[in-house]
N, CA, C, O and CB atoms as a CASP TS submission, in Angstrom:
PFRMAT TS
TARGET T0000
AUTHOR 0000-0000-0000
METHOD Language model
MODEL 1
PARENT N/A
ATOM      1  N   UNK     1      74.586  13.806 181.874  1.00  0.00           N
ATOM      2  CA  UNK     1      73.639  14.802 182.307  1.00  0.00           C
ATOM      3  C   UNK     1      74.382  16.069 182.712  1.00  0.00           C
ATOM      4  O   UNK     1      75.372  16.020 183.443  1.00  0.00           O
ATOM      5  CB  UNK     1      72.786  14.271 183.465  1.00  0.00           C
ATOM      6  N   UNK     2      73.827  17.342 182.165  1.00  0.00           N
ATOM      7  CA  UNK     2      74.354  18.732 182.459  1.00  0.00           C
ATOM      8  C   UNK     2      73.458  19.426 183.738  1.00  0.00           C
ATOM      9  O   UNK     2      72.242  19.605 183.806  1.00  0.00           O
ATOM     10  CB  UNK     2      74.221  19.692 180.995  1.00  0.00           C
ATOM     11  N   UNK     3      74.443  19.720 184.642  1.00  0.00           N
ATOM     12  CA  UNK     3      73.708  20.458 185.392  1.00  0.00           C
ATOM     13  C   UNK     3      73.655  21.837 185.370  1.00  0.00           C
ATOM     14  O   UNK     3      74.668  22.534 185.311  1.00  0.00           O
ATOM     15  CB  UNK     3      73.932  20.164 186.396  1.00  0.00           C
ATOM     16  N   UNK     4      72.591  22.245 185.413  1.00  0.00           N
ATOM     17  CA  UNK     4      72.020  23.296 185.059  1.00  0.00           C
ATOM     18  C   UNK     4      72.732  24.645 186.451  1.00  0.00           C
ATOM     19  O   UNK     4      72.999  24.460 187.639  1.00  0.00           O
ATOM     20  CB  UNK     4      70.180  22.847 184.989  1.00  0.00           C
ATOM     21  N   UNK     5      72.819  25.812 185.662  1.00  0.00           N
ATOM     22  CA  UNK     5      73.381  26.686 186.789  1.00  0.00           C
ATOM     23  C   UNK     5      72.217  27.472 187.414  1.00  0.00           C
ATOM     24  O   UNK     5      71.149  27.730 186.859  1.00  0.00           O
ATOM     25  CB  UNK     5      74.527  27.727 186.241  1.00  0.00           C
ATOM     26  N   UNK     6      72.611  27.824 188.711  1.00  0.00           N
ATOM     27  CA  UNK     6      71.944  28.316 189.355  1.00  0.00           C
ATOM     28  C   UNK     6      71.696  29.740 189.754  1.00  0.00           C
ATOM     29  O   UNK     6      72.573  30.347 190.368  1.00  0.00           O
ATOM     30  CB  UNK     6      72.120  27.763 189.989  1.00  0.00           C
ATOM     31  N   UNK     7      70.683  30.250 189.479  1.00  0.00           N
ATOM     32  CA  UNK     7      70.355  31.965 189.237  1.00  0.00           C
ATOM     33  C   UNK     7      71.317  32.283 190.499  1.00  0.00           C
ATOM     34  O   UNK     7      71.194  31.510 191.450  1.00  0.00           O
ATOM     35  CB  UNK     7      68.343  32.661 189.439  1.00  0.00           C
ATOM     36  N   UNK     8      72.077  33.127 190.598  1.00  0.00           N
ATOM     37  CA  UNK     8      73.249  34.047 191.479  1.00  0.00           C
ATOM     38  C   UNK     8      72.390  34.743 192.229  1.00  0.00           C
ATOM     39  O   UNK     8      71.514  35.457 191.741  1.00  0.00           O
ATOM     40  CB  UNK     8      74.334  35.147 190.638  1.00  0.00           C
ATOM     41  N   UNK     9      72.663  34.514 194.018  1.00  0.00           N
ATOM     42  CA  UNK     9      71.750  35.432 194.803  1.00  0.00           C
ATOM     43  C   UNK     9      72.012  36.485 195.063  1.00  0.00           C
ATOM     44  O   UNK     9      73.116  36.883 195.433  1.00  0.00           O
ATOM     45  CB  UNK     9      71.433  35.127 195.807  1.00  0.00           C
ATOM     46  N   UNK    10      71.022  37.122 194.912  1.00  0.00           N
ATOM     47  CA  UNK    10      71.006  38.947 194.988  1.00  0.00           C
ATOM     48  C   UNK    10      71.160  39.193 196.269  1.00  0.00           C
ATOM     49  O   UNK    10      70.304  38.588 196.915  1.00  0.00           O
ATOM     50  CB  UNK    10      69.563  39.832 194.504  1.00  0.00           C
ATOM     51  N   UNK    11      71.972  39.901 197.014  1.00  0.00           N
ATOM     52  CA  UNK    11      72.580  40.382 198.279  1.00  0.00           C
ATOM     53  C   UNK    11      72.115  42.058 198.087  1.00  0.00           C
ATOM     54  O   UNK    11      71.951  42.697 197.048  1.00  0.00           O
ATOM     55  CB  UNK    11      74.466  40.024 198.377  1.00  0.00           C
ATOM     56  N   UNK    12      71.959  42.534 199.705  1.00  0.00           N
ATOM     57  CA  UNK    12      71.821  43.667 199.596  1.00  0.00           C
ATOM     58  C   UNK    12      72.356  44.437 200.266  1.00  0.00           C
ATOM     59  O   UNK    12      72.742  43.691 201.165  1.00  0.00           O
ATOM     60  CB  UNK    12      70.962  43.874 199.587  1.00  0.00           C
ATOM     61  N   UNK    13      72.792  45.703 200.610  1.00  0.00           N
ATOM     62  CA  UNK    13      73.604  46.553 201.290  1.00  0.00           C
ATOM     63  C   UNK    13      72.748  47.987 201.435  1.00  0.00           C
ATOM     64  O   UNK    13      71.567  48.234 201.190  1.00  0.00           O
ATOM     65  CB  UNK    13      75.023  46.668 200.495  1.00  0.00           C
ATOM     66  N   UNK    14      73.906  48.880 201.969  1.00  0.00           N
ATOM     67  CA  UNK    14      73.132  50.498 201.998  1.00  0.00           C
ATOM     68  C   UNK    14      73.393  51.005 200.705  1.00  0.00           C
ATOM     69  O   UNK    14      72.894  52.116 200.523  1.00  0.00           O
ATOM     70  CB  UNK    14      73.780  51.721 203.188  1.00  0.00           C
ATOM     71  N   UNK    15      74.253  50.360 199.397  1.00  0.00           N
ATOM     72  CA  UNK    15      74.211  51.302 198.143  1.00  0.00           C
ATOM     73  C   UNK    15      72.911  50.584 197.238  1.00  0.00           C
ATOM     74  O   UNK    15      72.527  51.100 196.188  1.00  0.00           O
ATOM     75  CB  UNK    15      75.910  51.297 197.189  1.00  0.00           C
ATOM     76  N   UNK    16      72.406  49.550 197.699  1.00  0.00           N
ATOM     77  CA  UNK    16      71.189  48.322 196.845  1.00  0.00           C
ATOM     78  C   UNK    16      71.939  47.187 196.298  1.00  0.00           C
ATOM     79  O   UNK    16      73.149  46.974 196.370  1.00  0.00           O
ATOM     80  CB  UNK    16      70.266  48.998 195.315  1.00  0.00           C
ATOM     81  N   UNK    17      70.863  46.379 195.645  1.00  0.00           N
ATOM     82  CA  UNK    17      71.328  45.243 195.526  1.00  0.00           C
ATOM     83  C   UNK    17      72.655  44.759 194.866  1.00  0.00           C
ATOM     84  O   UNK    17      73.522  45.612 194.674  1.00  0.00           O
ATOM     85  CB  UNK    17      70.470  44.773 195.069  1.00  0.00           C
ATOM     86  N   UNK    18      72.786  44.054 194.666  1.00  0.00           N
ATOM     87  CA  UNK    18      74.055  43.145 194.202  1.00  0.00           C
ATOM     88  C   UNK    18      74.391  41.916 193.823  1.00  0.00           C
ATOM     89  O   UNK    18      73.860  41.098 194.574  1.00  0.00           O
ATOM     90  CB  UNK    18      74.725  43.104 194.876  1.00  0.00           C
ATOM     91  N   UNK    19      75.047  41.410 192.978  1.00  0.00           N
ATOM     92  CA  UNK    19      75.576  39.968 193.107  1.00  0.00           C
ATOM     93  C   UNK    19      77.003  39.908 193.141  1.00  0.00           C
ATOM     94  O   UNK    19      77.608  40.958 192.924  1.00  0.00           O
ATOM     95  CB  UNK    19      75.130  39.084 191.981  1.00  0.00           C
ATOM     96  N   UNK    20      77.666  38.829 193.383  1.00  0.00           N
ATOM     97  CA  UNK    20      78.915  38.687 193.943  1.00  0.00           C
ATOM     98  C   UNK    20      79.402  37.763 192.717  1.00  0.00           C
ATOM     99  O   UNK    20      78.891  36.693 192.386  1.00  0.00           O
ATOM    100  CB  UNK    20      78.958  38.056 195.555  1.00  0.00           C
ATOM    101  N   UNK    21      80.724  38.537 191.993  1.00  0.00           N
ATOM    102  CA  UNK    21      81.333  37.626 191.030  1.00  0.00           C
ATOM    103  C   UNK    21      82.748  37.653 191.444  1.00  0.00           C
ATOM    104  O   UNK    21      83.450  38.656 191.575  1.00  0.00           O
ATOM    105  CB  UNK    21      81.118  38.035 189.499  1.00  0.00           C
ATOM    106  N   UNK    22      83.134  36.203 191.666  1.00  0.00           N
ATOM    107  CA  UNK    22      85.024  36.177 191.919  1.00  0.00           C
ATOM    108  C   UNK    22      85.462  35.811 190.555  1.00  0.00           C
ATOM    109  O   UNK    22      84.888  35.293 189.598  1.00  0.00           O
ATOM    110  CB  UNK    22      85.787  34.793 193.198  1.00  0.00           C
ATOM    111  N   UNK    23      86.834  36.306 190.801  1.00  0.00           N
ATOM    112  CA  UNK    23      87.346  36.265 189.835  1.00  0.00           C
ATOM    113  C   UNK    23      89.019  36.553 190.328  1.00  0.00           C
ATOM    114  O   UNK    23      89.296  37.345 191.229  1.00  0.00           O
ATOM    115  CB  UNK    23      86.582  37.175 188.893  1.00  0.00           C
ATOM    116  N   UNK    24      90.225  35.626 189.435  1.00  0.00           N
ATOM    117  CA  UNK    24      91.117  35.321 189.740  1.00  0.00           C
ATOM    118  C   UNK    24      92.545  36.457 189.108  1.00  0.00           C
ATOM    119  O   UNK    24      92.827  36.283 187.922  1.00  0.00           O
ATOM    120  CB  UNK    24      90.941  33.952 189.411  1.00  0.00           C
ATOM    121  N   UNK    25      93.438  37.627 189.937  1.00  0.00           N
ATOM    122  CA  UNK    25      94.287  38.180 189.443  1.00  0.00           C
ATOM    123  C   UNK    25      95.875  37.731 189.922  1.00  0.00           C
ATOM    124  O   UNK    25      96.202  37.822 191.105  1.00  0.00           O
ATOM    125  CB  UNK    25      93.885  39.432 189.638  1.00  0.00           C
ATOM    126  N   UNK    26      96.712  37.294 188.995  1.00  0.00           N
ATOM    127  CA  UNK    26      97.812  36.851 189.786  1.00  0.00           C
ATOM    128  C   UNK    26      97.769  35.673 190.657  1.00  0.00           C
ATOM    129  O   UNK    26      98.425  35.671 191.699  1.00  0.00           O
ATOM    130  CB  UNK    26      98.142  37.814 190.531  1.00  0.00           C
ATOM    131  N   UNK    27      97.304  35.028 190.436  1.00  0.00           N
ATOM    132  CA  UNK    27      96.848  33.642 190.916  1.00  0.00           C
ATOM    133  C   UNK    27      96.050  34.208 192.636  1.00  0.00           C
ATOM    134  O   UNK    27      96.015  33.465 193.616  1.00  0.00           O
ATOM    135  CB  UNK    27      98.567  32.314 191.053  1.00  0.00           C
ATOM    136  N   UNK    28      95.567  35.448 192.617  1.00  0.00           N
ATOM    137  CA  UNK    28      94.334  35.734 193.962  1.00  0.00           C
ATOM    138  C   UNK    28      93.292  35.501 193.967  1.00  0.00           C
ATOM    139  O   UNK    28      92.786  35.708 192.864  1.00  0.00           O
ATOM    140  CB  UNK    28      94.013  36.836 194.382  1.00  0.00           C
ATOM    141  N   UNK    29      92.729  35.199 194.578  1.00  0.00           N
ATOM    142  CA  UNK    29      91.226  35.106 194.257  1.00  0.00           C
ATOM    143  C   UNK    29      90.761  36.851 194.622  1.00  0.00           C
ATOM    144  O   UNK    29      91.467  37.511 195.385  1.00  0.00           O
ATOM    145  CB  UNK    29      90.317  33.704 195.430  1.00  0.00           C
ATOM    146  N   UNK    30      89.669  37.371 194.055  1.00  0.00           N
ATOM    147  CA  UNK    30      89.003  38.696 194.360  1.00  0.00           C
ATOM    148  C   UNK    30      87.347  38.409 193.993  1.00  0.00           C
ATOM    149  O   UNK    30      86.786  37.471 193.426  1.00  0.00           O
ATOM    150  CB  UNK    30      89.754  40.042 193.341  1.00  0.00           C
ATOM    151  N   UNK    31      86.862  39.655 194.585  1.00  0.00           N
ATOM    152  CA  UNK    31      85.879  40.145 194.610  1.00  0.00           C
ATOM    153  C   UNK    31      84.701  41.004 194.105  1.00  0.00           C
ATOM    154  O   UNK    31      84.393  41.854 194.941  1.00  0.00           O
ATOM    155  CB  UNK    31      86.114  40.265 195.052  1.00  0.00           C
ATOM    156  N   UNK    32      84.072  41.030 193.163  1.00  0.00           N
ATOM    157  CA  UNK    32      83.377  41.741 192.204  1.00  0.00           C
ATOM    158  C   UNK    32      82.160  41.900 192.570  1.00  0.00           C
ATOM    159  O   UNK    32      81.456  40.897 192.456  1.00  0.00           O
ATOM    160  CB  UNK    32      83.399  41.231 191.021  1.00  0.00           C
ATOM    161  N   UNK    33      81.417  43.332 193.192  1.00  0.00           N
ATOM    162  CA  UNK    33      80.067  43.524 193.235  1.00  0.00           C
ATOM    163  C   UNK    33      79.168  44.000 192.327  1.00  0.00           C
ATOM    164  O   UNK    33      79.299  45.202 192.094  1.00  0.00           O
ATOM    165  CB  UNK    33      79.900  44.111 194.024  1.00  0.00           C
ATOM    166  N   UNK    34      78.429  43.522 191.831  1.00  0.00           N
ATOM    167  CA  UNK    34      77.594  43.885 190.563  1.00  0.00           C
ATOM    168  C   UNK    34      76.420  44.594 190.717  1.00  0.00           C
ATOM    169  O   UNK    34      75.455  43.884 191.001  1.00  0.00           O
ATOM    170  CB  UNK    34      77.198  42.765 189.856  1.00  0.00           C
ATOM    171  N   UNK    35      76.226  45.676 190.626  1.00  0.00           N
ATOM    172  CA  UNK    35      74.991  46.188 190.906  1.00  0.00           C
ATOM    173  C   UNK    35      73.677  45.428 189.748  1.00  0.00           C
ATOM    174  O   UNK    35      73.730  45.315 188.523  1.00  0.00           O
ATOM    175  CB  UNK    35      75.221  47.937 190.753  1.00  0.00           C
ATOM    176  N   UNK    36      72.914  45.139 190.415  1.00  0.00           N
ATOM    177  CA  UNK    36      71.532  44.628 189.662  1.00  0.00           C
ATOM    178  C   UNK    36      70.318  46.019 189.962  1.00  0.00           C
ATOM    179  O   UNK    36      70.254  46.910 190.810  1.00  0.00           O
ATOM    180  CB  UNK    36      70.881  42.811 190.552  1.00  0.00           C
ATOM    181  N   UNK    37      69.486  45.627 188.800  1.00  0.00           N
ATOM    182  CA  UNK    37      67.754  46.293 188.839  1.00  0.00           C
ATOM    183  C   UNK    37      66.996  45.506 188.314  1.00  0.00           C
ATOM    184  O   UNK    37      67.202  44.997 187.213  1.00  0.00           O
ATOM    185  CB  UNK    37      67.366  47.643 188.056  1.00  0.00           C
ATOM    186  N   UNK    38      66.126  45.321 188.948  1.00  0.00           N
ATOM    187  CA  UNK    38      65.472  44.106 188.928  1.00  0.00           C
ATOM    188  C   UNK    38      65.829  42.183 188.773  1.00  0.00           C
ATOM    189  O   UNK    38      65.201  41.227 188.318  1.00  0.00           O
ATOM    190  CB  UNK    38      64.822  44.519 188.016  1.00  0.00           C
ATOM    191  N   UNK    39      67.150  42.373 189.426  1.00  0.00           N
ATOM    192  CA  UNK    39      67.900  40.709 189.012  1.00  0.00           C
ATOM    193  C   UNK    39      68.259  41.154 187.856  1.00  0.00           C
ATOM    194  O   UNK    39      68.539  40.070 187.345  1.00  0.00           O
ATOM    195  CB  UNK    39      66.904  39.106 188.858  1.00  0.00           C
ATOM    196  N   UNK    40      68.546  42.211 186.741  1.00  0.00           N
ATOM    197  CA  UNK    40      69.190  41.985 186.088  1.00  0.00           C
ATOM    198  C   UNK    40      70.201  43.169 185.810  1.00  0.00           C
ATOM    199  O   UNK    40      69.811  44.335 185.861  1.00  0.00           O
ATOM    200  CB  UNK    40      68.523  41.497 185.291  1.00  0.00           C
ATOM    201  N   UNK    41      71.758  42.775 185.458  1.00  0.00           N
ATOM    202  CA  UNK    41      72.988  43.385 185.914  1.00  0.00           C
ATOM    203  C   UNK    41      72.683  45.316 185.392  1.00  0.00           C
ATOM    204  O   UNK    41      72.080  45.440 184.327  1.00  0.00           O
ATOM    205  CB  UNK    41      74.552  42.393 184.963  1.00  0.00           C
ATOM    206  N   UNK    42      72.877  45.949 185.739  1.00  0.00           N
ATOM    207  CA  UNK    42      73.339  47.103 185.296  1.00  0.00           C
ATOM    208  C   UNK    42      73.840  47.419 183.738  1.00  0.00           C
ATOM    209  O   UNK    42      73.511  48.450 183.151  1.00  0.00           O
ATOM    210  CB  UNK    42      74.297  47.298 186.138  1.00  0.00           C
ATOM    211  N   UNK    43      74.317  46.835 183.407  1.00  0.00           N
ATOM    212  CA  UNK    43      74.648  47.493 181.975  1.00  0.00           C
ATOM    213  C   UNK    43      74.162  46.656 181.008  1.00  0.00           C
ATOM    214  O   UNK    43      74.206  46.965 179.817  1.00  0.00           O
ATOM    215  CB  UNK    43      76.168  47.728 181.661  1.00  0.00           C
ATOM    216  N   UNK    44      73.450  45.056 181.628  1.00  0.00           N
ATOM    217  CA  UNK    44      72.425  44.427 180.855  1.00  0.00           C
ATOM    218  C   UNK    44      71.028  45.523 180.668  1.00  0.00           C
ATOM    219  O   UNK    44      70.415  45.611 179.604  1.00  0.00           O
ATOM    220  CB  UNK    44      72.035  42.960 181.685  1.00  0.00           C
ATOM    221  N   UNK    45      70.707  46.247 181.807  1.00  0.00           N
ATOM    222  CA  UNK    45      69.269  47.066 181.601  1.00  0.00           C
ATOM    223  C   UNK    45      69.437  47.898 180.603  1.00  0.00           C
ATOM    224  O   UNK    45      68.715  48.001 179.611  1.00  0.00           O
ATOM    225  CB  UNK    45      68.738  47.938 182.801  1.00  0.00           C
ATOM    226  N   UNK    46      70.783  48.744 180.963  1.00  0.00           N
ATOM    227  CA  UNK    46      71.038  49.704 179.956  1.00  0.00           C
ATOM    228  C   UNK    46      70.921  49.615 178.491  1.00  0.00           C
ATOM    229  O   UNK    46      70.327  50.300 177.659  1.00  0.00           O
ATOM    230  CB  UNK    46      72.119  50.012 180.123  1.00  0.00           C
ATOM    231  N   UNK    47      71.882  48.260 178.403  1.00  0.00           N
ATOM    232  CA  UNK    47      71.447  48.095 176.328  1.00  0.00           C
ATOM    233  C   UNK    47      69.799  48.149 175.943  1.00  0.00           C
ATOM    234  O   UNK    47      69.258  48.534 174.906  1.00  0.00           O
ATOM    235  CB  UNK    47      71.990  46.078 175.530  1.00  0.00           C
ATOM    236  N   UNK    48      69.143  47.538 177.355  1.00  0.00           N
ATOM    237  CA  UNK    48      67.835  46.811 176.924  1.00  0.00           C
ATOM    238  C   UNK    48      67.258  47.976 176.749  1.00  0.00           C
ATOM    239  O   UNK    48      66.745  48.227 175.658  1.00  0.00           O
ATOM    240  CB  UNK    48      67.037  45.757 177.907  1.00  0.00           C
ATOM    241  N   UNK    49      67.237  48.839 177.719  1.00  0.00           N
ATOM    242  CA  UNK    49      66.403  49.909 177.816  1.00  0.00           C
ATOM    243  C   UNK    49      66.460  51.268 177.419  1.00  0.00           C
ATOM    244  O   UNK    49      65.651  52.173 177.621  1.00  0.00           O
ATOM    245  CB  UNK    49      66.224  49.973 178.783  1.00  0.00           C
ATOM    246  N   UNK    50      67.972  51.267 176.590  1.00  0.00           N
ATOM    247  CA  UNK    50      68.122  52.809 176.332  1.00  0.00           C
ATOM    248  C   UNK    50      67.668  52.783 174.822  1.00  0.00           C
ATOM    249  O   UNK    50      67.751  51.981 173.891  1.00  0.00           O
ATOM    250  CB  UNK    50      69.813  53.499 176.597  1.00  0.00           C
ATOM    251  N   UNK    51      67.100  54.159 175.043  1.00  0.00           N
ATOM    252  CA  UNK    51      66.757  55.040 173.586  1.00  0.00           C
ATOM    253  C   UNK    51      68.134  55.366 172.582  1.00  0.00           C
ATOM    254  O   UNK    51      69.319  55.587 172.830  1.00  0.00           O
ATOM    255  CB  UNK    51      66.057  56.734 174.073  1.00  0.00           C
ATOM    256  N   UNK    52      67.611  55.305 171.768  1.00  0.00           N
ATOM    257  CA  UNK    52      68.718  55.822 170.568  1.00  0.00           C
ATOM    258  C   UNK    52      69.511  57.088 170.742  1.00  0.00           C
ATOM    259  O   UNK    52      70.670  57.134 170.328  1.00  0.00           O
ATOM    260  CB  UNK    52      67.980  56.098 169.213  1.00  0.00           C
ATOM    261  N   UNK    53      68.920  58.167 171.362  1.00  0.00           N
ATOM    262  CA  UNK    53      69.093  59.379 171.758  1.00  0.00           C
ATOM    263  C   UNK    53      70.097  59.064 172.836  1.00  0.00           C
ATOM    264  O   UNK    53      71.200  59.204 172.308  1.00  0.00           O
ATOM    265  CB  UNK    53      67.814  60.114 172.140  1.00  0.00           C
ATOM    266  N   UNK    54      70.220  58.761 173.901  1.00  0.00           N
ATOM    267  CA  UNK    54      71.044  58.120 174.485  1.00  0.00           C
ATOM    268  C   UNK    54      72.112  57.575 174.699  1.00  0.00           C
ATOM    269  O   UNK    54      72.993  57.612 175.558  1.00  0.00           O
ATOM    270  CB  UNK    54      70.830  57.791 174.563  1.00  0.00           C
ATOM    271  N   UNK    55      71.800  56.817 173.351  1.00  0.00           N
ATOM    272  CA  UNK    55      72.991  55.928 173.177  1.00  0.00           C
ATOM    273  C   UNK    55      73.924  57.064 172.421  1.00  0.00           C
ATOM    274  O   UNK    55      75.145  56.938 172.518  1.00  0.00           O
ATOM    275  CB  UNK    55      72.655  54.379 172.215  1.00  0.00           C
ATOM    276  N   UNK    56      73.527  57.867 171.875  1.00  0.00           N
ATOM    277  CA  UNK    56      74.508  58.703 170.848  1.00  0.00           C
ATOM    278  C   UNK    56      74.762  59.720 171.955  1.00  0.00           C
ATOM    279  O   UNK    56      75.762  60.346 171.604  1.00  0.00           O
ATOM    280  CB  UNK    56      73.781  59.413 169.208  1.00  0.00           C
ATOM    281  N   UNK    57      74.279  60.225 173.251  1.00  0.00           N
ATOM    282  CA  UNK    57      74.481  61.251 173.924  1.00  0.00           C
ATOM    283  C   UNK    57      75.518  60.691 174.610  1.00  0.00           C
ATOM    284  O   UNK    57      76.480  61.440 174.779  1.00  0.00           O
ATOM    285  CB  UNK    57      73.405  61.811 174.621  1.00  0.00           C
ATOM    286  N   UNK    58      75.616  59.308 175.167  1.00  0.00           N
ATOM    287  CA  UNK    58      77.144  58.779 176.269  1.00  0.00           C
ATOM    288  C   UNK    58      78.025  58.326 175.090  1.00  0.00           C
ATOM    289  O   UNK    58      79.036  58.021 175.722  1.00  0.00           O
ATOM    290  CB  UNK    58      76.881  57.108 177.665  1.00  0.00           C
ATOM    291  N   UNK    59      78.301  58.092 173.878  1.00  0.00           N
ATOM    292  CA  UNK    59      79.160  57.987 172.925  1.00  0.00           C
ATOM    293  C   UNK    59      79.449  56.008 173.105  1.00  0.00           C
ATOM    294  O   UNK    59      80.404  55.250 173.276  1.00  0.00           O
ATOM    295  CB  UNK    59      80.601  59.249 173.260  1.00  0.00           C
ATOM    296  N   UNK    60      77.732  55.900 172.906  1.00  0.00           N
ATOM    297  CA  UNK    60      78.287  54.196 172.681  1.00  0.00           C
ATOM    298  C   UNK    60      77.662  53.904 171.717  1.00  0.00           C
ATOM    299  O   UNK    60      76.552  53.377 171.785  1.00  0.00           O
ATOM    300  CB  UNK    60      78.021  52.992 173.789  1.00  0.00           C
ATOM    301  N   UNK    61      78.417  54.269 170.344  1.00  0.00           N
ATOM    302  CA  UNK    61      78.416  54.039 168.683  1.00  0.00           C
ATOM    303  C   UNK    61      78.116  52.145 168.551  1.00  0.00           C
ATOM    304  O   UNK    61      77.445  51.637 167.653  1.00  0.00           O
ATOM    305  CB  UNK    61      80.394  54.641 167.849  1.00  0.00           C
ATOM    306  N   UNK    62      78.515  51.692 169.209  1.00  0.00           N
ATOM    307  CA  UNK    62      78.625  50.233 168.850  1.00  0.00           C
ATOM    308  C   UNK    62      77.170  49.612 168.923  1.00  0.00           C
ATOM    309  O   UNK    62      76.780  48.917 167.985  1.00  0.00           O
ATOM    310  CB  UNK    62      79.666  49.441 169.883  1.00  0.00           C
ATOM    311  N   UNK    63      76.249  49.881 170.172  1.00  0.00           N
ATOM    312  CA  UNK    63      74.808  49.438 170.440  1.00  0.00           C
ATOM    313  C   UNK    63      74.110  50.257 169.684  1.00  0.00           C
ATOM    314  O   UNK    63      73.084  49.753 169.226  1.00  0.00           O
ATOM    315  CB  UNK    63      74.300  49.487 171.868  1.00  0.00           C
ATOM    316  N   UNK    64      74.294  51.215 169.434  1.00  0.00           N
ATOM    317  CA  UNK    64      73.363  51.784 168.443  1.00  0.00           C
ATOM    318  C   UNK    64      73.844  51.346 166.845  1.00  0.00           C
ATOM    319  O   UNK    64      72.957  51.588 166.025  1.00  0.00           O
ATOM    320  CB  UNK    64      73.357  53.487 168.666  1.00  0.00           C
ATOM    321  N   UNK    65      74.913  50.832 166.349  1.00  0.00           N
ATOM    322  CA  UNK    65      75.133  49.688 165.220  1.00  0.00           C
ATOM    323  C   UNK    65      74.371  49.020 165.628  1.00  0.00           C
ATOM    324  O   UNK    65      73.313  49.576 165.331  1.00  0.00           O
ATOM    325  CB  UNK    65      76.381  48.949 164.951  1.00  0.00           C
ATOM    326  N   UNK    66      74.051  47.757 166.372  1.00  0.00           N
ATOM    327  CA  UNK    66      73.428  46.866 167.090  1.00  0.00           C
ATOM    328  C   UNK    66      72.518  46.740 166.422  1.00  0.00           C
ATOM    329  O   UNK    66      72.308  46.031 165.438  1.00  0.00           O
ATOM    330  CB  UNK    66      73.166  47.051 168.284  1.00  0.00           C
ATOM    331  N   UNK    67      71.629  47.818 167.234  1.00  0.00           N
ATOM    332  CA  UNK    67      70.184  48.155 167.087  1.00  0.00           C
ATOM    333  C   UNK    67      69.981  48.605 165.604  1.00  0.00           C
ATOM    334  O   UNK    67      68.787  48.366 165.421  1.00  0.00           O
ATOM    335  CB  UNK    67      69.725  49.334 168.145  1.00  0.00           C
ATOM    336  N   UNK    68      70.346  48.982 164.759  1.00  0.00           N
ATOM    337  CA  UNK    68      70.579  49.338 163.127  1.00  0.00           C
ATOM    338  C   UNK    68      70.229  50.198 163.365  1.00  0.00           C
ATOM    339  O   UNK    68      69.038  50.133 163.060  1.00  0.00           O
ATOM    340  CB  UNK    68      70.034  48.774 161.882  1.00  0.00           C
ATOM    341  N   UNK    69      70.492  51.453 163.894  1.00  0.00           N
ATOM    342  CA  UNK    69      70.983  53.147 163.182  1.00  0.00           C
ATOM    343  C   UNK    69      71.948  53.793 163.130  1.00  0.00           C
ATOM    344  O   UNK    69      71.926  54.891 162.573  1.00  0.00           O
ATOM    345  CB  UNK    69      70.525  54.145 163.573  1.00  0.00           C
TER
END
């Protein structure tokens, strides 16, 4: 039996929400704050939600391949 993972809790501060990802440099453990909108990460909204126009105005050629134009 696989156990299933568990949605990451959204924490909040004075810049907004967040989730907390560690992650290991040089055998350290550290600290990664992720900004979220709506529970979902920041640059997940962005692919979802940006226009084509957009995508060619911040110079990210690759998601707009993606998306086929």
């Amino acid at each position: 039996m696989k156990k299933e993972k568990s949605k990451p809790k959204i924490l909040k501060d004075k810049r907004g929400e967040y989730i907390k990802q560690w992650y290991f440099i040089n055998g350290k453990q550290k600290l990664m704050k992720i900004n979220v909108i709506d529970g979902i990460p920041v640059y997940e909204c962005y692919e979802q939600n940006a226009d084509p126009i957009t995508l060619l105005e911040n110079g990210n050629y690759e998601l707009l391949h993606e998306l086929g134009y």
